[in-house]
VEXSE-484216 format. One record per residue: residue in three letters; x, y, z of N, C-alpha, C in turn. Coordinates in steps of 0.02 Angstrom, whole numbers, plus 50000, padded with zeros to 5 digits. Layout:
VEXSE-484216
ALAXYZXYZXYZ...
//
This chain:
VEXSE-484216
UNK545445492354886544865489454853544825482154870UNK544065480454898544095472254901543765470954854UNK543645462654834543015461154789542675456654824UNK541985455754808541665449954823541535446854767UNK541535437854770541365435054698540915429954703UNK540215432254698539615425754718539345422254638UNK539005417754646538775410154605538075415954599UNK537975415654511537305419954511536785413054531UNK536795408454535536545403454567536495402954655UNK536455407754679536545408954751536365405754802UNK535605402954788535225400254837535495393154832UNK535595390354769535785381354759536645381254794UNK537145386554775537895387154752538175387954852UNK537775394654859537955398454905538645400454944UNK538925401854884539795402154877539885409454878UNK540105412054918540495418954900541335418854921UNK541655422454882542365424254882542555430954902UNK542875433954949543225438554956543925439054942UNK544135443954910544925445854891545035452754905UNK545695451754937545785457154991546905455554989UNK547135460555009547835457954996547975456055062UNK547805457955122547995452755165547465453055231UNK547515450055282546985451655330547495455155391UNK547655459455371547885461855451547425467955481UNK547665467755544547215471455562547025479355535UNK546635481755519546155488455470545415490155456UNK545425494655445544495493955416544155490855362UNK544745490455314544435488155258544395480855280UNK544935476355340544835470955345544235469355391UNK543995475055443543755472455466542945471155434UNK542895475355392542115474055351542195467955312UNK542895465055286542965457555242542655454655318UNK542835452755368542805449955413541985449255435UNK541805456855446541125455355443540575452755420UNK540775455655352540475451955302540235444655278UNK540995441055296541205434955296540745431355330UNK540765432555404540295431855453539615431155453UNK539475437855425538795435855405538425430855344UNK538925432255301538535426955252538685419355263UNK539195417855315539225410655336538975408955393UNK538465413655430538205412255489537465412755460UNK537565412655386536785410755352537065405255306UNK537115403355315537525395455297537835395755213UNK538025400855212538625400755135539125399355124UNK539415397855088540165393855082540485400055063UNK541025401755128541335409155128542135408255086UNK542385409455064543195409955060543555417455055UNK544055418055116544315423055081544985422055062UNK545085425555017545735426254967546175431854983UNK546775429055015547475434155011547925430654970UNK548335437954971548995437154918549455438254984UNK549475438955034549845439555083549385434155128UNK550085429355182549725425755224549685428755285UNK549665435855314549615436755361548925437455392UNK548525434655451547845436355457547915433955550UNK547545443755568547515445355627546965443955662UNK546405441555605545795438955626545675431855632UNK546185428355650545985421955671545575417255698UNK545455420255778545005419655824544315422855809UNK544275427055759543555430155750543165428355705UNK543615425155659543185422255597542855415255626UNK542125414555575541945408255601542145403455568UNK542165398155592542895390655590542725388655513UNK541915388755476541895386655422542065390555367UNK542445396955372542645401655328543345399555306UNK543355397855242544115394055197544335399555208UNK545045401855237545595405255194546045403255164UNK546065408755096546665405355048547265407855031UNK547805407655044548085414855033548745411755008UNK548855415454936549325415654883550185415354891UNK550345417054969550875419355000551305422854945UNK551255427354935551505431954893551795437754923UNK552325440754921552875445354943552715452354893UNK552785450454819552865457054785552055455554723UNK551815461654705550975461854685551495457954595UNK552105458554571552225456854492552175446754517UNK552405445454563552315437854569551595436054594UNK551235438254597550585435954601550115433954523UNK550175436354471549955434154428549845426254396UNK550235424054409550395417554394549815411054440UNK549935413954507549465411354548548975411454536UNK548605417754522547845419854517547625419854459UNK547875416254404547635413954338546965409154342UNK547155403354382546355398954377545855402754408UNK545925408854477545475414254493545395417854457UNK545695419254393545495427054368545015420354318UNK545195415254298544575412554229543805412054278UNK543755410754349543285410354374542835416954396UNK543295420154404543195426954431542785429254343UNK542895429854291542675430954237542215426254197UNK541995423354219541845418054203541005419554201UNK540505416954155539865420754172539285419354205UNK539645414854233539025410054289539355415754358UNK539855420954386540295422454427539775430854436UNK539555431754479539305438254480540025443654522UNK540405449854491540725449754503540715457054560UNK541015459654614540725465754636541385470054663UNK541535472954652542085478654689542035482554725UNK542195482654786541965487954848542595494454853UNK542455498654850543055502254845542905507754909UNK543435507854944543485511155022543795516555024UNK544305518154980544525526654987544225530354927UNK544645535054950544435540954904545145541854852UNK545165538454789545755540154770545935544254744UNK545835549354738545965555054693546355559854746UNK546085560054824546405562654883546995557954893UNK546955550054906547525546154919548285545154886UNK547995549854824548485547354742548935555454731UNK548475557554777548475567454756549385570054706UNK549795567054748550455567154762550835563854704UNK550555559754671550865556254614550865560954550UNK551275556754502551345560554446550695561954404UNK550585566854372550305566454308550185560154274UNK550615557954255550595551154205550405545854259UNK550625542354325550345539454362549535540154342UNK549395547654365548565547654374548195545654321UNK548605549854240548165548054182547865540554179UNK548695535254192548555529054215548075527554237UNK548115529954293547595525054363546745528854335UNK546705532954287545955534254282546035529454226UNK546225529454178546085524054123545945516254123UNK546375515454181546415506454211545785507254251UNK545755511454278544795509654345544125510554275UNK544255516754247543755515854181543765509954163UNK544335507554123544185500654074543985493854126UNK544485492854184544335486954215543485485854260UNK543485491954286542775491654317542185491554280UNK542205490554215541775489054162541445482254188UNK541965476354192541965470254217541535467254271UNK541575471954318541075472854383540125471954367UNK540075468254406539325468754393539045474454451UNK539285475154497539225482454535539825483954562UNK539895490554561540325494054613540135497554673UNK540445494754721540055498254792540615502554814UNK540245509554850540535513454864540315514254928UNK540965515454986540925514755044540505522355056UNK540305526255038539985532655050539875536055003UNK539485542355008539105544954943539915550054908UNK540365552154952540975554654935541345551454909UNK541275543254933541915539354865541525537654830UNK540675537954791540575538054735540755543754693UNK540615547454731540815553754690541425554054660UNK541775552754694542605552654664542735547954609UNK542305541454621542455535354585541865540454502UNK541425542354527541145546154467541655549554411UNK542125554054437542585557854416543235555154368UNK543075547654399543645543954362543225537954315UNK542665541254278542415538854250541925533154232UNK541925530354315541575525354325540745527854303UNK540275522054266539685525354254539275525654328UNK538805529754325538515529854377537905524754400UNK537665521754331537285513554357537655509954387UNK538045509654388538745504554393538675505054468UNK538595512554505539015512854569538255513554623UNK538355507854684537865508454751538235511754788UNK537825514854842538425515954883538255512554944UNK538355508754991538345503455036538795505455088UNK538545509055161539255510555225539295502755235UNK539825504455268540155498755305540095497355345UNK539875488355350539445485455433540105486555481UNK540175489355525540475490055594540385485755654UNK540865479355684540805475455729540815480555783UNK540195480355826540365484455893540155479455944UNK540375473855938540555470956012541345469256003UNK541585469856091542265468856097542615463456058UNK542915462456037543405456256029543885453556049UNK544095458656089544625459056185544605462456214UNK544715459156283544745463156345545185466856353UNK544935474056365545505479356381546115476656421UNK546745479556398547485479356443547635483756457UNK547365487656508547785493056553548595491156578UNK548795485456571549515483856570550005487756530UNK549805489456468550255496756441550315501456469UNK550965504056491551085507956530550805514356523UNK550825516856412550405522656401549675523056424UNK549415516856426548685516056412548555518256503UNK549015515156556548915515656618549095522156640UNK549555525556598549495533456618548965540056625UNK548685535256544548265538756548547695540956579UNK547525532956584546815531556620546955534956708UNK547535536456731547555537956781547585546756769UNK547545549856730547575554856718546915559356724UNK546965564856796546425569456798546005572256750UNK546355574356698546345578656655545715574156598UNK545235579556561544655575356496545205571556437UNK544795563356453545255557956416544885559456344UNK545545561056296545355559756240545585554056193UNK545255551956140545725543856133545635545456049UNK546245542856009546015541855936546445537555901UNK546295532555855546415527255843546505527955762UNK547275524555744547345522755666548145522555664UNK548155521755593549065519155575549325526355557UNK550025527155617550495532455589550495534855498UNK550025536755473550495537355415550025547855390UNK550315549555336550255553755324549435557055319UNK548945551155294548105553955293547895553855345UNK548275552155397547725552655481548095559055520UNK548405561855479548895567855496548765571055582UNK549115563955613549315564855693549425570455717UNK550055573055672550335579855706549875585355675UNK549375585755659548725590955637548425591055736UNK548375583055747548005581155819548505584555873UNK548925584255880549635585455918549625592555932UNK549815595155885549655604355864549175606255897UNK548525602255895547945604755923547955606555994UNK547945598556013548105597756085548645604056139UNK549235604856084549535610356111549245618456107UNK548815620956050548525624256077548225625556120UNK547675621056133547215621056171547695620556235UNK547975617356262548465619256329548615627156325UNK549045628056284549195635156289548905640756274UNK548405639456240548005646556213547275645556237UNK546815638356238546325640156252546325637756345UNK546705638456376547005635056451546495628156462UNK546805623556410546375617356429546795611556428UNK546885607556473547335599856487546785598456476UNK547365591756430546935588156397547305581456396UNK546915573356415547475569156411547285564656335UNK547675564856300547535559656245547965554456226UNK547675549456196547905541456187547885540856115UNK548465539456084548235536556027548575530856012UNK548135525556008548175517355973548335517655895UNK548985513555899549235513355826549725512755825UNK550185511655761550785512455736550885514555672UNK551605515255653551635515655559552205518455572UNK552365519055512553015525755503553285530855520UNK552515536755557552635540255575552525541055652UNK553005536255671552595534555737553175537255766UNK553785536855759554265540155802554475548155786UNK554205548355702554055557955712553645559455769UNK553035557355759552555562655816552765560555875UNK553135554955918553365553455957553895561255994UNK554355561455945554665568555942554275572955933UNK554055574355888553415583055899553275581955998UNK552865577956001552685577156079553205580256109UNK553795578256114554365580656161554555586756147UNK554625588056084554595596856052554235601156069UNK553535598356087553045602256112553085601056187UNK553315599556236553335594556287552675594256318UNK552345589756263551685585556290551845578656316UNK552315577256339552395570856373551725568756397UNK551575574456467550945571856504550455572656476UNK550385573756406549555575056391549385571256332UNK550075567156283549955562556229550335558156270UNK550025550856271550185545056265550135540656205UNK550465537956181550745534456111550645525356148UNK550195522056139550155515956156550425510956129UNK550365511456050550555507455995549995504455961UNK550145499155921549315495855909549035490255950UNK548385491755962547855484155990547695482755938UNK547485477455967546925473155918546205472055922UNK545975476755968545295477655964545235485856012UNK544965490755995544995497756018544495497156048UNK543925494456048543075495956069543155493756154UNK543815490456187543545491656257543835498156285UNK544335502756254544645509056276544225516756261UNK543745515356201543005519456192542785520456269UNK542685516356314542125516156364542415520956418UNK543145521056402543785525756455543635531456464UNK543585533956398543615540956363543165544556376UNK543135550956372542705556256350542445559156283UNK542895557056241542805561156173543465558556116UNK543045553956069543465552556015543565558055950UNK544505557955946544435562955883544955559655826UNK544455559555783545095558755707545165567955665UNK545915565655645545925570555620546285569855566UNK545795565955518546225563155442546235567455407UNK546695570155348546465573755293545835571455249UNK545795566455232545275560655185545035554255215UNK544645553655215544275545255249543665543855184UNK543755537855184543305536955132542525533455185UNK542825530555219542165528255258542355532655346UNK542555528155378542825529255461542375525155503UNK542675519555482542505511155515542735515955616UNK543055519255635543285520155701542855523455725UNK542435527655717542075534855704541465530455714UNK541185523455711540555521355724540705517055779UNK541305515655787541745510455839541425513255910UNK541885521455910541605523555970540915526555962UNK540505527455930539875530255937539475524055960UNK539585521155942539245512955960539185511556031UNK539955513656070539865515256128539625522956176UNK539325525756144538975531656169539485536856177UNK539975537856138540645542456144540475547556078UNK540585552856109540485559156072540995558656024UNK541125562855969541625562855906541695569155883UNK542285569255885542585575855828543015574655788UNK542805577055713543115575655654543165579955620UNK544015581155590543995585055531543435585455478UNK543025590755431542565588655391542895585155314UNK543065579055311543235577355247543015577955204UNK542285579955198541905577555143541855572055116UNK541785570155156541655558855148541125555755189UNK541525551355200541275546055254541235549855351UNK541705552355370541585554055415540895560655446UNK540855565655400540455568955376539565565555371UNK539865560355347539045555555333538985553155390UNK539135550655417539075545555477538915549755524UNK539135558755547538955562055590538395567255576UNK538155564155490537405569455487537595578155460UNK538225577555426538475583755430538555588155489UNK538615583755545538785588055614538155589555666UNK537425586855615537155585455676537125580355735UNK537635574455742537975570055780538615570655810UNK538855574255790539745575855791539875582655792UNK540485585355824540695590455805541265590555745UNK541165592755697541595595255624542025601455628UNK542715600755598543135605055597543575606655526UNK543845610955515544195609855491544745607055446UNK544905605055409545685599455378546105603055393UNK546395600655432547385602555435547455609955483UNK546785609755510546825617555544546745615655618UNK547465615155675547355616455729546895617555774UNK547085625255763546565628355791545805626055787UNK545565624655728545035623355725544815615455747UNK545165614155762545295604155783545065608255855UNK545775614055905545785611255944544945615855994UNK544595620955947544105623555975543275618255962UNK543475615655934543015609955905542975604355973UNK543585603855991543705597056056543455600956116UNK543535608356112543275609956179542305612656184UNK542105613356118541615614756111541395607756112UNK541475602156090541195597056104541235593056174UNK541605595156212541655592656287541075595156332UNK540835604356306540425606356332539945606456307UNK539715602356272539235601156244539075596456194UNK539165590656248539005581856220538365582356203UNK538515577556154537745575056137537495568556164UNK536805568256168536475562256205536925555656170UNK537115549556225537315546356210536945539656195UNK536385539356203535935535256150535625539256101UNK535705542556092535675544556013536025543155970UNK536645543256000537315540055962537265532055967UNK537225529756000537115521455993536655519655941UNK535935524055916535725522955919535835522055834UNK536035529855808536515529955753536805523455709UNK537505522155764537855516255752537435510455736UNK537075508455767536535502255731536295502555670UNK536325510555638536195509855555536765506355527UNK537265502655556537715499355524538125495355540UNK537485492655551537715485655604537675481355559UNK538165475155541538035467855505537575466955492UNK536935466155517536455463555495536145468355456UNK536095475955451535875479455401536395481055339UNK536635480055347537165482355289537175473955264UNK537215468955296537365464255255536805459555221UNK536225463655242535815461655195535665465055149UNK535885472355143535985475655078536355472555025UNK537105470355041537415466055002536945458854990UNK536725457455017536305450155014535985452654944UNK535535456854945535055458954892535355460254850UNK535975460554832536255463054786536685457354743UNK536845453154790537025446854760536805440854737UNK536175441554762535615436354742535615435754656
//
């Protein structure tokens, strides 16, 4: 969850605040980023606020955007800091707004009982506070509905997507140079090792489709996390050496889109899929598990995309071959992606903060 915190005085003040726990590289950062951008390239006094000083967006932010950041290690020592922010932040001249990007009820699934009773009681009472809640798609309102949020309360607002480069491709990675030299239809998919982008769902696939539907296939995936040296092993278990390459993370994916043939996520849950407009932006076809979210929206219920499955192989890996043979126009897809471009999405927020 980020917040934004603007001066109901907007036009005289023209102050907005973002709080965010740190800026590294992600989706949720990269819409702070955008955001940022836009309202200080209309001359507003931007700040954003971390509790962590790490920030991967250095070079992209523009020079008059304050960052402030709490340097904070653990979320119980941050309180102390953010006392003169929380009287401003509450304060009633302070219009206050909460953007919320997953789906928590899928993200939380796994926790206890009592955890959850928790976490619905604390989003009920605190999001009271909010003068709106924005929901990255019509699926994390819904969810945010469920946990009691009222429904005046909640917009739902996608997420502006930067689709120009922010670096020049490095074919200098040895994965990245394998691939690209590789005969075989480049497939590419992008995000952090961890359990909701469920890699080895992608992995599985890929090995079907070699062995059962007789299709080589070369794929790349940009990223890291935790589970980066499991699927590392699945690969060799499966011996897909030559057909998964493991790159690690970049810091900007949108010049390795242009490589490819066909981008696939295959998350269990996405609340938006900031990646999923990344490559459509560049005229790259998409296949996505159907989350019932954000990814789902963005492809029209599948009249843009091909839709599959959650957690089903097979159905991942007949989805990748039905979409190879049968791309869709690729300015249609560009054309798409511009519904959520900075300048439309961030004048939705504009109107909303005024």
């Amino acid at each position: 969850m980020s917040k934004i915190q603007e001066s109901k005085n907007f036009k005289e003040t023209s102050t907005i605040c973002f709080f965010n726990y740190d800026l590294g590289f992600g989706g949720t950062e990269k819409v702070i980023v955008s955001l940022a951008n836009y309202f200080s390239l209309l001359g507003r006094k931007v700040t954003i606020l971390t509790l962590s000083d790490r920030n991967d967006f250095t070079a992209f932010l523009q020079p008059e955007i304050k960052i402030v950041s709490l340097k904070v290690d653990k979320i119980k020592r941050v309180l102390p800091k953010l006392i003169s922010f929380i009287v401003r932040i509450f304060s009633p001249k302070t219009k206050l707004l909460f953007v919320e990007h997953c789906n928590i009820s899928m993200q939380f699934q796994n926790r206890s009982y009592l955890f959850k009773l928790f976490q619905k009681i604390s989003i009920s009472l605190f999001y009271k506070f909010a003068d709106h809640v924005i929901a990255v798609s019509i699926g994390v309102k819904e969810d945010l509905l469920s946990m009691n949020v009222k429904n005046d309360k909640i917009q739902v607002i996608y997420n502006p997507v930067i689709t120009k480069p922010l670096k020049e491709e490095n074919i200098s990675n040895l994965a990245i140079k394998n691939w690209t030299k590789s005969k075989h239809k480049k497939l590419i998919a992008v995000g952090e090792f961890k359990a909701q982008k469920n890699f080895l769902n992608l992995v599985k696939a890929i090995y079907f489709a070699k062995c059962s539907l007789n299709l080589d296939l070369s794929l790349l995936i940009l990223g890291d996390g935790e589970q980066m040296s499991y699927i590392s092993s699945q690969i060799t278990k499966m011996d897909l050496e030559e057909n998964i390459f493991l790159a690690g993370w970049v810091n900007d994916p949108l010049p390795y889109y242009n490589l490819a043939d066909l981008f696939v996520l295959s998350s269990d849950y996405e609340g938006f899929g900031v990646v999923i407009v990344e490559a459509m932006s560049c005229g790259l076809n998409i296949v996505s598990t159907d989350c019932k979210s954000g990814p789902s929206e963005i492809l029209m219920n599948g009249d843009l995309g091909t839709l599959c499955k959650v957690n089903d192989p097979e159905s991942l890996a007949n989805a990748i071959m039905h979409a190879l043979k049968h791309p869709f126009d690729k300015d249609t897809l560009v054309r798409r992606a511009e519904d959520f471009s900075e300048k439309k999405i961030g004048k939705l927020y504009e109107e909303i903060i005024i």
